[in-house]
LOBA-686072 format. One line per 10 residues: for each residue x, y, z of C-alpha. Coordinates in Angstrom, 3 decimals. Layout:
N
X Y Z ~ ...
***
This chain:
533
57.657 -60.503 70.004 ~ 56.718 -63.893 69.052 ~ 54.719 -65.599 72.440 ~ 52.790 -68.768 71.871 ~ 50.176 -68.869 69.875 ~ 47.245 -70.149 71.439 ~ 43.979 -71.508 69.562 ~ 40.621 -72.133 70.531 ~ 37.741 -73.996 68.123 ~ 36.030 -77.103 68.076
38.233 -79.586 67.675 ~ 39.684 -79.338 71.354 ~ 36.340 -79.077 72.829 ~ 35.178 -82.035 70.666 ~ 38.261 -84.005 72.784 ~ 37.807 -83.062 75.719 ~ 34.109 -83.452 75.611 ~ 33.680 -86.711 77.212 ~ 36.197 -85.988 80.219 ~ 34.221 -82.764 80.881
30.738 -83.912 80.833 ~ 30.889 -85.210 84.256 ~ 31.993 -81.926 85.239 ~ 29.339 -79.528 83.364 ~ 26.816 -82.267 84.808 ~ 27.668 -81.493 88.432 ~ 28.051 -77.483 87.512 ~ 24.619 -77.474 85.618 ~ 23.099 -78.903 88.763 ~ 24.592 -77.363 91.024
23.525 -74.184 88.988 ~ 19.640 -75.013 88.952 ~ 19.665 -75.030 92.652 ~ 20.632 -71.669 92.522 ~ 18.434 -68.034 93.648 ~ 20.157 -65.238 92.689 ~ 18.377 -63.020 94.594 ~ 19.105 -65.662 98.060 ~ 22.438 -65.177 97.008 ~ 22.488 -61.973 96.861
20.240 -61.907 100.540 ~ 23.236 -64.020 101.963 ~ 25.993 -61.836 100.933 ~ 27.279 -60.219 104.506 ~ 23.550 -59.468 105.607 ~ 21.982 -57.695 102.816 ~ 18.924 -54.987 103.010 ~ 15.727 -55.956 103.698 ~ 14.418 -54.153 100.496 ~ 16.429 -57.063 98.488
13.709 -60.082 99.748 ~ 11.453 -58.378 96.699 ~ 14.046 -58.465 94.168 ~ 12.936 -61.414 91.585 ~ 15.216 -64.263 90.694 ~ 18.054 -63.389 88.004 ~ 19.612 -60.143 89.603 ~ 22.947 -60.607 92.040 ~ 24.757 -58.494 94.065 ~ 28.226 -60.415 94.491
29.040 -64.017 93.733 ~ 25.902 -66.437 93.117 ~ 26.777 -69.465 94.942 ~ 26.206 -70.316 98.811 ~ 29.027 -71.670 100.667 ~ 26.465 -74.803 100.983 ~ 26.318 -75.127 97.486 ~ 30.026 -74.628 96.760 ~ 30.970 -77.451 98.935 ~ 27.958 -79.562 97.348
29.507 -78.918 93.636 ~ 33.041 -79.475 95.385 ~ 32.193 -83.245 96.454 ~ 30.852 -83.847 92.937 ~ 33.868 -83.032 91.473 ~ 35.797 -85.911 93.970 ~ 33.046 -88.321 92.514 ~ 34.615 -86.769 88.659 ~ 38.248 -87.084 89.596 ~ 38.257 -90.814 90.539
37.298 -91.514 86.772 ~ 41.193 -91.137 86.521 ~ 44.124 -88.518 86.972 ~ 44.834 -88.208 83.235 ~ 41.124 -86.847 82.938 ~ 41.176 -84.847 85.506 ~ 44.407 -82.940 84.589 ~ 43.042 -82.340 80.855 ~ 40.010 -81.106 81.902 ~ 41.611 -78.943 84.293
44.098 -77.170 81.639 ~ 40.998 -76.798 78.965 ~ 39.050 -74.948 81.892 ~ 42.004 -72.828 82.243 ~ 43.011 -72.286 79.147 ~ 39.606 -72.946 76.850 ~ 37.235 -69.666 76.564 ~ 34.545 -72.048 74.807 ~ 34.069 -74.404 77.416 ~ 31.433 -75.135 79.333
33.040 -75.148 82.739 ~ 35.018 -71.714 81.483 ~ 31.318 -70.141 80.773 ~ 29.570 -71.213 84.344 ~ 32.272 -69.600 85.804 ~ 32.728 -67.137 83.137 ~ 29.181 -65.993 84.367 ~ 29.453 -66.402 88.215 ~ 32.636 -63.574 87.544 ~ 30.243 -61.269 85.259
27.151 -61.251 88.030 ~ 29.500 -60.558 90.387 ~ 31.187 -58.033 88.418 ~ 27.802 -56.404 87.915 ~ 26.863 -56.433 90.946 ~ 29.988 -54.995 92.301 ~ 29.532 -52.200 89.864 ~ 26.397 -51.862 90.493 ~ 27.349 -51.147 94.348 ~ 30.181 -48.664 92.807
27.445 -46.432 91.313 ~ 25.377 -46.121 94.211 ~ 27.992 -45.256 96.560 ~ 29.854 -42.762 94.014 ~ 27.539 -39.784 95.379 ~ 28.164 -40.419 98.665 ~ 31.913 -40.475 97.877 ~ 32.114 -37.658 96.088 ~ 30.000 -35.807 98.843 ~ 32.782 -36.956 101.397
35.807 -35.904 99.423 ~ 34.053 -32.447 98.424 ~ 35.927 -30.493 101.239 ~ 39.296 -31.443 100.060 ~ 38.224 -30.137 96.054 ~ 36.666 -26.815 98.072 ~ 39.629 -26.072 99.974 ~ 42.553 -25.954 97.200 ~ 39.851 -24.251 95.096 ~ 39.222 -21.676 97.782
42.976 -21.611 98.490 ~ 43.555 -20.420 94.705 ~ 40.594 -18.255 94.803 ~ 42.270 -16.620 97.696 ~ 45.773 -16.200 96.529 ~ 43.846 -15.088 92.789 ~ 42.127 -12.539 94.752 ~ 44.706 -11.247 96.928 ~ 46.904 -10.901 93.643 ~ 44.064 -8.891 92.173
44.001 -6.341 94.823 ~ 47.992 -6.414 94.546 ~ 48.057 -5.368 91.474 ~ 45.949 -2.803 92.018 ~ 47.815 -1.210 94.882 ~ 51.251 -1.592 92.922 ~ 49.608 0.251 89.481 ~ 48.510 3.188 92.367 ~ 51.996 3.335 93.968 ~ 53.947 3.279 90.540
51.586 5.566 89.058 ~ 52.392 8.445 92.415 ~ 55.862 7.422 91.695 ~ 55.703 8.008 88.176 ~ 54.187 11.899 88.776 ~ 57.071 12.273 91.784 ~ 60.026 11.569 89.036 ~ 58.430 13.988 87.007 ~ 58.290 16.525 89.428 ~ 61.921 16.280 89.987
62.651 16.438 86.399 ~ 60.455 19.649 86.051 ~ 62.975 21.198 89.115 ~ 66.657 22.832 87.760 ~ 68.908 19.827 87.441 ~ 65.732 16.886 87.545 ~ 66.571 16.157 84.121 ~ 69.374 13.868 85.279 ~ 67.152 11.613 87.215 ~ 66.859 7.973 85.755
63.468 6.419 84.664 ~ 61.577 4.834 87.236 ~ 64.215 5.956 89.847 ~ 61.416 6.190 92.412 ~ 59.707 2.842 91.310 ~ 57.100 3.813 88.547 ~ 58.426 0.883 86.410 ~ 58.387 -2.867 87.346 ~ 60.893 -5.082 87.634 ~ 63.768 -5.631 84.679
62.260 -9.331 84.166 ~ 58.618 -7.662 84.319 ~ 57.116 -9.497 87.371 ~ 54.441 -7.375 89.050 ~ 53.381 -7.621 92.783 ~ 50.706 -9.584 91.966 ~ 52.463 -12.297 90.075 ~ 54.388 -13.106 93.296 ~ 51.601 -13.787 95.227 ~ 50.361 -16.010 92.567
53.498 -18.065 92.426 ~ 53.247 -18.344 96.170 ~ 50.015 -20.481 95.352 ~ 50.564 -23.974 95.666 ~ 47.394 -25.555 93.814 ~ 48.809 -25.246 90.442 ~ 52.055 -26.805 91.090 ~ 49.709 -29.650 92.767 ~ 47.215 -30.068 89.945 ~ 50.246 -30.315 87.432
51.226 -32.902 89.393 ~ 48.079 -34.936 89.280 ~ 47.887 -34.480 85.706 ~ 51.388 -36.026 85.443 ~ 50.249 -38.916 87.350 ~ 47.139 -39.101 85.107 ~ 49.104 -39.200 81.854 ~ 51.457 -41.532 82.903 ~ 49.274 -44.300 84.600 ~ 46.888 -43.975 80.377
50.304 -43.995 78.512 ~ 52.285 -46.708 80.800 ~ 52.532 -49.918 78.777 ~ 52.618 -51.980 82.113 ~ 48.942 -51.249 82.705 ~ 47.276 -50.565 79.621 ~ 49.633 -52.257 77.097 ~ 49.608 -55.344 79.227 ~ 47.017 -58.277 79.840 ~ 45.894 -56.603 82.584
45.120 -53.381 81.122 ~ 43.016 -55.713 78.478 ~ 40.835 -57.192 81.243 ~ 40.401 -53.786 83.134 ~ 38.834 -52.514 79.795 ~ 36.788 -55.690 79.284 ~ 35.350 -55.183 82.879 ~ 35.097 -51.662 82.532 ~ 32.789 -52.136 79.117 ~ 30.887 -55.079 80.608
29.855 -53.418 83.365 ~ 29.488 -49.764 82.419 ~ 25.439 -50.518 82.572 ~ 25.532 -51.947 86.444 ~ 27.522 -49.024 87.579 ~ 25.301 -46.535 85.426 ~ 22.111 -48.275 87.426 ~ 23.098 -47.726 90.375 ~ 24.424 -43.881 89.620 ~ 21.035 -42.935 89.060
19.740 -44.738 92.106 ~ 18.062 -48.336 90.326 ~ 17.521 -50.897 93.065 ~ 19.251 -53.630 90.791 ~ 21.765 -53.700 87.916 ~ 20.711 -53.413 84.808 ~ 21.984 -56.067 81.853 ~ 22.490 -53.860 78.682 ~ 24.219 -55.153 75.776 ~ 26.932 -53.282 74.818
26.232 -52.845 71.109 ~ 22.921 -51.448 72.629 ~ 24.560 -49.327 74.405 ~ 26.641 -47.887 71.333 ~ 24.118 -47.493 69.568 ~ 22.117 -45.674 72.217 ~ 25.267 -43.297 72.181 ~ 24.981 -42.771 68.502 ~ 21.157 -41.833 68.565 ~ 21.961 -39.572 71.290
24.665 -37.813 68.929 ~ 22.433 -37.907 65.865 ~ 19.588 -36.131 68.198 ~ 21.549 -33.474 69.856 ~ 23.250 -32.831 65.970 ~ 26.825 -34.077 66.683 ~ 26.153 -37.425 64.505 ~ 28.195 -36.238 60.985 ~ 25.680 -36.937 57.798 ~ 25.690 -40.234 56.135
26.380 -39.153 52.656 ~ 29.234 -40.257 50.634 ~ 31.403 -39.971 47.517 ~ 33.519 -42.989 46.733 ~ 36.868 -42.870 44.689 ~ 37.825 -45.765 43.070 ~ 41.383 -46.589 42.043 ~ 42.125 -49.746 39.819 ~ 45.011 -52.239 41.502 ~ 47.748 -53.973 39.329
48.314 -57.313 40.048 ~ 51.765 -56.799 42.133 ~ 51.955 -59.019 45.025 ~ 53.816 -57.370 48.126 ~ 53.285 -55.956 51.627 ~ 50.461 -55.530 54.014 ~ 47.850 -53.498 52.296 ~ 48.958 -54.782 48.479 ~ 46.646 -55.202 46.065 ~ 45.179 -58.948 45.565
46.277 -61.858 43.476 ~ 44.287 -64.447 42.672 ~ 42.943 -66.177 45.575 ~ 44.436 -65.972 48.887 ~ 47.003 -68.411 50.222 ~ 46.431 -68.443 53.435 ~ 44.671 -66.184 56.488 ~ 48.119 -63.980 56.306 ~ 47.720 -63.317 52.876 ~ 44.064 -62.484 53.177
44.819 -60.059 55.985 ~ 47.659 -58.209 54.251 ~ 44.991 -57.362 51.734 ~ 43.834 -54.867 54.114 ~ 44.661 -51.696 53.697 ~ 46.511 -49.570 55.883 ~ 45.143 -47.245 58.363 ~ 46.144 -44.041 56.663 ~ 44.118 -40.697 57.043 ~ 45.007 -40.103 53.534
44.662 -44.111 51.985 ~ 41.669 -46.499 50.627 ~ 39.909 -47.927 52.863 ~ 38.360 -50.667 51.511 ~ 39.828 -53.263 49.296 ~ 37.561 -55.614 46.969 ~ 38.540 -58.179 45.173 ~ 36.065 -60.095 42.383 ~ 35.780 -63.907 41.499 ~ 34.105 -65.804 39.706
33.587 -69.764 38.943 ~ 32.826 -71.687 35.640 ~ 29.586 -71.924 36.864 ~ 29.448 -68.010 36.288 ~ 29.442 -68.236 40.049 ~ 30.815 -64.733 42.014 ~ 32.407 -64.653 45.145 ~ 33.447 -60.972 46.557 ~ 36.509 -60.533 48.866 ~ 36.160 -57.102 50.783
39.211 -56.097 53.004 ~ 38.396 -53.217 55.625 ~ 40.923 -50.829 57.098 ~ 40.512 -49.761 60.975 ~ 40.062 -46.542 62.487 ~ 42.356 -43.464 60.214 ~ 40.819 -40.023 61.946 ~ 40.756 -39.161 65.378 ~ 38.283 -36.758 64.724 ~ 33.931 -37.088 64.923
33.138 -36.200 61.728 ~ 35.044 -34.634 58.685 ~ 35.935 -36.159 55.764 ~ 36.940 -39.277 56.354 ~ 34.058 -41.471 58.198 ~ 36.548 -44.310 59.657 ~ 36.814 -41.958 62.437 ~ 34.992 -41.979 66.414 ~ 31.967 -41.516 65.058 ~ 32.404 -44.414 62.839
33.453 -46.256 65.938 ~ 30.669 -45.751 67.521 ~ 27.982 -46.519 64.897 ~ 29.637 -49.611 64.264 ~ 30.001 -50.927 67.620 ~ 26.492 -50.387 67.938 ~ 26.137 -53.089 64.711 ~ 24.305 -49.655 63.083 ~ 24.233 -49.559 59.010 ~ 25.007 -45.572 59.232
28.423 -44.195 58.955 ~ 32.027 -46.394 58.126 ~ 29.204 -49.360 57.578 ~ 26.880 -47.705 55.123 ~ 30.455 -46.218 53.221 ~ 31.224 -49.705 53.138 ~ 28.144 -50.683 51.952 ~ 28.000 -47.873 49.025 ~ 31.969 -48.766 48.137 ~ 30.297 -52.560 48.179
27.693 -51.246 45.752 ~ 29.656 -49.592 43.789 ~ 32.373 -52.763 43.197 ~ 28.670 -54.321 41.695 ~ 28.041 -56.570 44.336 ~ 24.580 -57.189 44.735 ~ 22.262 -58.649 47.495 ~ 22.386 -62.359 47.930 ~ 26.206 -62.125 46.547 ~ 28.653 -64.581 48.293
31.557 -62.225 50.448 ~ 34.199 -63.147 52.182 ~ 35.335 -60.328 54.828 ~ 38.540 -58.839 56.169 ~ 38.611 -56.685 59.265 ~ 41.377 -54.479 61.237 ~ 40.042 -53.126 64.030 ~ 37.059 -50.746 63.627 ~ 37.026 -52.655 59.674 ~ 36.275 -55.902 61.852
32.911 -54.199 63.329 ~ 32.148 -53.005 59.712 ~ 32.318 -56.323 59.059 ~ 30.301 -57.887 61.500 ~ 27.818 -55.340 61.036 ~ 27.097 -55.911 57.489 ~ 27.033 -59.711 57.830 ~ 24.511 -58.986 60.666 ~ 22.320 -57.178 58.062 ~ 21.770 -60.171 56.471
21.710 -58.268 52.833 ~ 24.613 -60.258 51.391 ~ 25.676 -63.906 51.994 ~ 28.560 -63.569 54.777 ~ 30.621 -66.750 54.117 ~ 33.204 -65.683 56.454 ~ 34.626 -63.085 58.696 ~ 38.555 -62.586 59.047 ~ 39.373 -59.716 62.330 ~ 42.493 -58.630 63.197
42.731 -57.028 66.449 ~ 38.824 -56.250 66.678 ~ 36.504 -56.294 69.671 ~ 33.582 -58.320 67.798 ~ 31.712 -60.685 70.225 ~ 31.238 -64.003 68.533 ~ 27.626 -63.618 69.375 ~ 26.666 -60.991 66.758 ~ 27.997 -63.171 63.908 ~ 25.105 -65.109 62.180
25.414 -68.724 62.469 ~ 26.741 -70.496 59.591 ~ 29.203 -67.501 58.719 ~ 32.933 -68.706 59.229 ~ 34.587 -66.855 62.428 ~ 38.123 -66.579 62.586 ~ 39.218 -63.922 65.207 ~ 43.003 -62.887 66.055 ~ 43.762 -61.028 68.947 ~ 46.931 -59.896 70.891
46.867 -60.451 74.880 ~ 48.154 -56.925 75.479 ~ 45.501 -54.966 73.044 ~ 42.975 -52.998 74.990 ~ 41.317 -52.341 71.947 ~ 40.017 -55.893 71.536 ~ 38.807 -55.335 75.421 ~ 36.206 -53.269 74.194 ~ 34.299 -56.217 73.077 ~ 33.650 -57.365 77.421
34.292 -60.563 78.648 ~ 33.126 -62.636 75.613 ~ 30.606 -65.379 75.514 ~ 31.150 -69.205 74.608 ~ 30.383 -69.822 71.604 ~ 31.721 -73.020 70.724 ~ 31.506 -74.659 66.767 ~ 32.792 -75.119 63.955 ~ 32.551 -71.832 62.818 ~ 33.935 -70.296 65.609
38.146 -69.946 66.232 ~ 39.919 -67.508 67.943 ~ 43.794 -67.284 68.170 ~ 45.432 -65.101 70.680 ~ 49.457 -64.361 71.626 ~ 51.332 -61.822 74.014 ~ 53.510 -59.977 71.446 ~ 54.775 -57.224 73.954 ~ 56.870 -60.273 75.529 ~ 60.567 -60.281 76.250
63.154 -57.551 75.864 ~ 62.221 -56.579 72.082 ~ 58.306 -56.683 72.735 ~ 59.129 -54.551 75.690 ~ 61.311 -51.944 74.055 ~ 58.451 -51.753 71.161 ~ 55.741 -51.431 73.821 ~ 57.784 -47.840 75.160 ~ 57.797 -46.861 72.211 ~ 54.119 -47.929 71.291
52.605 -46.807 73.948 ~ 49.529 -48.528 75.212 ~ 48.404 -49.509 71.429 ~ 51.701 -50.688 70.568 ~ 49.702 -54.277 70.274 ~ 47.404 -53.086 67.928 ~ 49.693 -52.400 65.075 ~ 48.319 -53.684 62.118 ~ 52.006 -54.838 60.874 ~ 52.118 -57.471 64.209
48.531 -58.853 63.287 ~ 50.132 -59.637 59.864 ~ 52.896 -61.525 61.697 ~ 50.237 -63.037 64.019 ~ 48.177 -64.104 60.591 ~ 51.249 -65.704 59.341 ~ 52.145 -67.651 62.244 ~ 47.916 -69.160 62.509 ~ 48.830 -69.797 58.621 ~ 51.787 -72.331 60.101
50.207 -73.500 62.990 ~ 49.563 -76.960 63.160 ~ 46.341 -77.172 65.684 ~ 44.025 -78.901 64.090 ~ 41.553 -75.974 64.440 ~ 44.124 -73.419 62.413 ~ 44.265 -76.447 59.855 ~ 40.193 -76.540 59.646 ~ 39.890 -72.468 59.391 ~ 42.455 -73.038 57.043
40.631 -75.726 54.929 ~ 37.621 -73.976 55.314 ~ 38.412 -70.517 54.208 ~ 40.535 -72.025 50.976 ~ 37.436 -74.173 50.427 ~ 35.279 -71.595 50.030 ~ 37.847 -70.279 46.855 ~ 37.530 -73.429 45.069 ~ 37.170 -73.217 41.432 ~ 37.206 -69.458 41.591
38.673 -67.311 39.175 ~ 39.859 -63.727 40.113 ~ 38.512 -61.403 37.509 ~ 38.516 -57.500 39.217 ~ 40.365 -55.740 42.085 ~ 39.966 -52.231 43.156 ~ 40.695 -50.198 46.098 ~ 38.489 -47.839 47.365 ~ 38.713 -44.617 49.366 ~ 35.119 -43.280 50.761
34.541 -39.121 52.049 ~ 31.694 -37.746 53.550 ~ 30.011 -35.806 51.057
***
C-alpha cells in the first residue's frame, strides 16, 4: 500500500506554461468556433425540435469532425517547436488535472456526459415500459403459486379436520382406544410441512430474486469495482450528471446544469419541509487535552510539524469520540491563530444524537451552516474564537465539507484548509485560503465531489496515490470492502509521505502552511464532542 504519490499545484503548470500555450491557443480557437447546439444537430441526425435549442446545451461530444481535424493540424504546427516540448506537454495533459488542455477536454467529456445522461432519463420510461412484462409475469407466477397454496391449505385443514372426527369415532367403538393419533391423517407431517407449504416451495421466484439480490450485494461490496479507480470515476459521473438524467426523467427538452452543492442542499430543504431534517440544537462537551504527543487523533503540541502531524490531530471517527479538536495560539503581538481539526462521518443514522451523521452529510455537501457545520460552529464558539479570528482547518471526510463550508461563510478568516479523503471541489474554497487536498485513487467517497474543475494557483494542491495496490493493498481492500481507501489511518500515511515529498509544490504547501505558524505560541487545546440537544 504505498503507490506513487502524485502532486498537482502551480509550480508544474508554471513550467510547463510556455510549451503549452501554443496548444491552449489552438484549443481556445478551435473552441470559439464552436455551436453547441450544431453539434448537438450533427450528432447521427438529430430531431428537428433541437434547431430551437439556444447555444450552450449538447447532446454528445461538442466538436465537428471538421473542427477536430482543424484543431488536429494546429497541433502539427505546435509539435515542430521540438519533440522535447511536445512529449512534456503531452504527459502534463495526461497526468495534470489543472491544466488548461486537461479542462477543454475535461469539459468536452462533462457535455457529453450530460448529454448522454440526459438521453438516459428520457428513454428510462420507455425501458421500463418494455421490460414490464417480464416484472408482471414472475409476480403473477408467485401470486399464482401464493394463491393456489392458500386454497391448499384450506382443503388440507377440511380433510384433517373429517379425519380428526373419523379417529374419534373409532376410539368411541369397543377396542378404538388403541388407535394411534392422527392414524387417519388429522395431524401434519412429523417436520410440520402443510400442503400448502409444498406448493410454495415449488415456486421458483423466490429462489430467483435471492439470487438477484446476491448479485446486487456483491457487484456494491466487490473492491474491484467500487474500491478501485474505476468505481471512483463511476461515482464522479454518476454525481455530475445526476441533474441531466433527472431532466430528461421528467421529460425537459435539454439537460439541465445544477451544481451539486445545489443540489444537496435542495435535498436538505426537502427533508427539513417534509420534517425528516433532525433540529439544529446542540450541547457541547468539552474535555481538556494534556500535552502527550502520539497517534492519529492525539491531542496537539505546539505547532504542527508538518501536514501529517496536522492531520493526526483529527480525531477519530468514533460514534462515541470528540469530534472536533481546537487548538489555540497566540503571537507576541497578542496575535491568535485557531487550529480546528474535524472528524468525518461517526453515525449511520439521520438524526439522533450525534449530528456527524447522513443528515450531516447532506447539509454539508450542500455548503449549508445547519447541522455538523453549525455544531462546529457552536464548538468554535465555545473554544472563544470570534469572527474575524485567523483558523487554520483540518478535515476527514464529511469534517473536510465542514470545513469548506465554514470558510465559505466568510465569518472567520480561513487561512487554510487541510482534507483528507473529502469530496470538496476546489471551487467552493474562497480565494486566498490555502488548499491542500489528499485523496486516494480507489476512494469513492472523494467521487462524490464530480469531475472537478481546474483551478490552478498557488493556493491550490492536490496529492493523490492508489493505496489498494499490490498483494497487501489487495488483501486490505477484501477485507475493507469498498471504503477500505477511506480509512482515516492510510490518509495519515498518505499525509506523511506529502510531508517527505520533494515536489516542489509539497515543499511550497509545506512552507506555506508552517509560515502561517510563525512566531506563534500554543497556549489552549481542547477536544470537543457536540449532541443534538
Amino acid at each position: 500500500m504505498s503507490g506513487t504519490l502524485s502532486v498537482v499545484g502551480e509550480t508544474a503548470l508554471a513550467e510547463a506554461a510556455a510549451a503549452l500555450a501554443a496548444v491552449s491557443g489552438a484549443l481556445d480557437e478551435a473552441a470559439s468556433q464552436l455551436s453547441l447546439a450544431e453539434s448537438a444537430r450533427d450528432l447521427a441526425g438529430a430531431p428537428a425540435w433541437l434547431e430551437g435549442v439556444p447555444t450552450g446545451f449538447a447532446i454528445g461530444a461538442n466538436l465537428t469532425g471538421a473542427q477536430v481535424a482543424a484543431a488536429g493540424a494546429r497541433l502539427q504546427v505546435v509539435a515542430a517547436h521540438g519533440t522535447a516540448v511536445a512529449t512534456h506537454a503531452q504527459t502534463l495533459a495526461a497526468d495534470l488535472r489543472y491544466q488548461e488542455g486537461e479542462r477543454l477536454a475535461a469539459e468536452a467529456v462533462r457535455r457529453a456526459g450530460g448529454g448522454a445522461a440526459w438521453a438516459v432519463g428520457v428513454a428510462l420510461p420507455a425501458v421500463v415500459l418494455a421490460v414490464t412484462p417480464f416484472i408482471a409475469i414472475p409476480l403473477l407466477t408467485s401470486l399464482a403459486f401464493a394463491s393456489v397454496a392458500a386454497v391448499v391449505d384450506v382443503v388440507e385443514r377440511g380433510v384433517r379436520g373429517v379425519a380428526g372426527l373419523a379417529e374419534d369415532a373409532v376410539r368411541s367403538l369397543p377396542g378404538g382406544g388403541a388407535l394411534e393419533p392422527g392414524a387417519f391423517g388429522s395431524r401434519p407431517a412429523d417436520d410440520g410441512a402443510s400442503w400448502g407449504d409444498v406448493v410454495r416451495a415449488a415456486d421458483p421466484v423466490p429462489a430467483f430474486l435471492d439470487a438477484l439480490r446476491a448479485i446486487g450485494a456483491s457487484i456494491v461490496s466487490s473492491p474491484e469495482l467500487f474500491g478501485s479507480p474505476l468505481g471512483q470515476q463511476l461515482v464522479r459521473l454518476g454525481v455530475e450528471h445526476v441533474d441531466s438524467f433527472a431532466s430528461g426523467l421528467v421529460g425537459l427538452p435539454v439537460p439541465l446544469d445544477v451544481p451539486e452543492p445545489a443540489l444537496a442542499a435542495g435535498g436538505a430543504a426537502l427533508a427539513t419541509a417534509v420534517g425528516v431534517m433532525p433540529a439544529a440544537s446542540f450541547v457541547v462537551s468539552r474535555e481538556r487535552t494534556k500535552a502527550v504527543a502520539g497517534a492519529a487523533g492525539a491531542p496537539a503540541v505546539g505547532p504542527p510539524t508538518g501536514v501529517g502531524d496536522l492531520v493526526a490531530r483529527i480525531p477519530a471517527a468514533r460514534a462515541d469520540g470528540p469530534q472536533v479538536s481546537i487548538t489555540s495560539y497566540e503571537n507576541e503581538r497578542g496575535e491568535v491563530l485557531h487550529e480546528v481539526a474535524i472528524t468525518g462521518t461517526s453515525s449511520q443514522a439521520f438524526g439522533g444524537a450525534n449530528p456527524f451523521d447522513h443528515a450531516g452529510n447532506l447539509a454539508a455537501f450542500g455548503f449549508s451552516q445547519e447541522q455538523s457545520v453549525a455544531a462546529v460552529r457552536q464548538a468554535m464558539e465555545d473554544a472563544g474564537i470570534r469572527p474575524g479570528d485567523a483558523v487554520v482547518f483540518a478535515g476527514y471526510s464529511q469534517g473536510s465539507l465542514v470545513a469548506a463550508a465554514i470558510a465559505a461563510d466568510g465569518t472567520y478568516d480561513a487561512r487554510s484548509i487541510v482534507t483528507i479523503g473529502g469530496p470538496v471541489d476546489p471551487s467552493r474554497v474562497p480565494e486566498g485560503t490555502q488548499l491542500v487536498q489528499l485523496e486516494h485513487d480507489e476512494d469513492p467517497v472523494v467521487g462524490l465531489q464530480g469531475l472537478p474543475d481546474a483551478q490552478p494557483g498557488a493556493d491550490r494542491v492536490r496529492a493523490t496515490r492508489p493505496v489498494l495496490d499490490g498483494a497487501e493493498g489487495r488483501a486490505a481492500a477484501e477485507a475493507g470492502g469498498p471504503f477500505a481507501a477511506h480509512d482515516q489511518r492510510l490518509y495519515v500515511e498518505t499525509a506523511q509521505l506529502f510531508d517527505r515529498s520533494d515536489d516542489r509544490d509539497a515543499v511550497r504547501a509545506r512552507a506555506a502552511l508552517a509560515g502561517l505558524y510563525e512566531g506563534y505560541q500554543q497556549t489552549s487545546s481542547a477536544r470537543y464532542t457536540v449532541t443534538r440537544a
